[in-house]
C-alpha positions in Angstrom: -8.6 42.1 88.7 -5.2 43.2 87.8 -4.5 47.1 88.7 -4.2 49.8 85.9 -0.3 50.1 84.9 0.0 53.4 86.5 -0.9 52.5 89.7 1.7 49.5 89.8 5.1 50.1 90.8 8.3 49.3 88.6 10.2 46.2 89.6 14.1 46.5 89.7 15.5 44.0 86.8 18.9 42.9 87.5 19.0 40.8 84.1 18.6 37.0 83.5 15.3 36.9 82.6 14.0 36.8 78.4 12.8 40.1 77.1 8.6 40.1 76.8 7.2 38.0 74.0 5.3 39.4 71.0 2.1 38.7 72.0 2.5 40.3 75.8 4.0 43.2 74.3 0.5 44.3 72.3 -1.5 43.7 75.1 0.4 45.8 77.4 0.8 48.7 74.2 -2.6 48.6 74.2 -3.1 50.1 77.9 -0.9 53.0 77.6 -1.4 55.8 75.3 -1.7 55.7 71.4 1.6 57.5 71.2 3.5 55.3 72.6 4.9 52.9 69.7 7.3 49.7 70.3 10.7 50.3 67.9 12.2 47.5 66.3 10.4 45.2 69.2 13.0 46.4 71.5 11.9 49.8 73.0 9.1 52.0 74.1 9.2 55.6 72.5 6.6 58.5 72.2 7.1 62.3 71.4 5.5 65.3 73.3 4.8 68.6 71.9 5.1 71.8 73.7 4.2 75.1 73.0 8.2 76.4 74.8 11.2 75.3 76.1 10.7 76.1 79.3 7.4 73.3 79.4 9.0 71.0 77.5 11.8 71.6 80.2 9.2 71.0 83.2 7.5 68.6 81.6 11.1 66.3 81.7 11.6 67.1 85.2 8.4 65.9 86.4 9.3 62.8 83.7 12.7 62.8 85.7 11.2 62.8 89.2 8.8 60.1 88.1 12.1 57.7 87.1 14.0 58.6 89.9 10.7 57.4 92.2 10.5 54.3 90.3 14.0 53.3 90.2 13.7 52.9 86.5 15.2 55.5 84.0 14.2 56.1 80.5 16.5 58.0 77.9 14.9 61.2 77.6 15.7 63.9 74.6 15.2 67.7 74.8 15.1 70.5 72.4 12.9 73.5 72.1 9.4 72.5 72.4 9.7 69.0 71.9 10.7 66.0 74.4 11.1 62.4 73.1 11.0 59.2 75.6 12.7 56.1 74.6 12.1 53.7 77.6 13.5 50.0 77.8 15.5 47.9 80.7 18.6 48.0 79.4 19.9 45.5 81.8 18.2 42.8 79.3 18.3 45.1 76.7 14.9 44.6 75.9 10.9 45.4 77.1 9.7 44.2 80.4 6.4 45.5 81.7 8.0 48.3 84.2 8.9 49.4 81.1 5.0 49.9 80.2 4.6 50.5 83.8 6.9 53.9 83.1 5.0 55.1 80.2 2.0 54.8 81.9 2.8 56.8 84.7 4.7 59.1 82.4 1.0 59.6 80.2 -0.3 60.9 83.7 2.0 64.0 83.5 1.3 65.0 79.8 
């Protein structure tokens, strides 16, 4: 059996290898949380809600901590109360599963 995708680590992608398929890409959607949508088959983005700035602040530090760990870097937006993730390996410029691996693990601090 395969582990859960936040217990598997992110694998460095130095390029040269196809972005996922359709078909892999709903399977791995469907083992990270509902928020978390595929946009224009390309990236990985969800929106958090917070009741401040200063948790949606923490809450993008831990996210930051979490990427810097993993070696794998999402683009992550801030404003008051509100923190959006877009996450894709941009050396393909496309979705691999680190980049499910990410959200995953990035589901566990929300």
């Amino acid at each position: 059996m395969t582990a859960p995708l936040d217990e598997r680590a992110c694998v460095p992608c130095k390029g040269g290898v196809p972005p996922l398929a359709e078909d892999t890409i709903s399977g791995l959607l469907q083992q990270v949380h509902e928020g978390w949508a595929v946009v224009d088959g390309h990236h990985l983005q969800r929106r958090f809600a917070f009741s401040n700035f200063a948790d949606a602040l923490a809450f993008t530090n831990r996210v930051g901590a979490v990427a810097e760990a993993e070696g794998h870097h999402p683009d992550i937006f801030l404003t008051w109360g509100k923190v959006r993730i877009e996450i894709w390996t941009h050396a393909i410029d496309g979705l691999t599963e680190s980049d499910f691996i990410l959200a995953a693990k990035i589901d566990r601090l929300a």
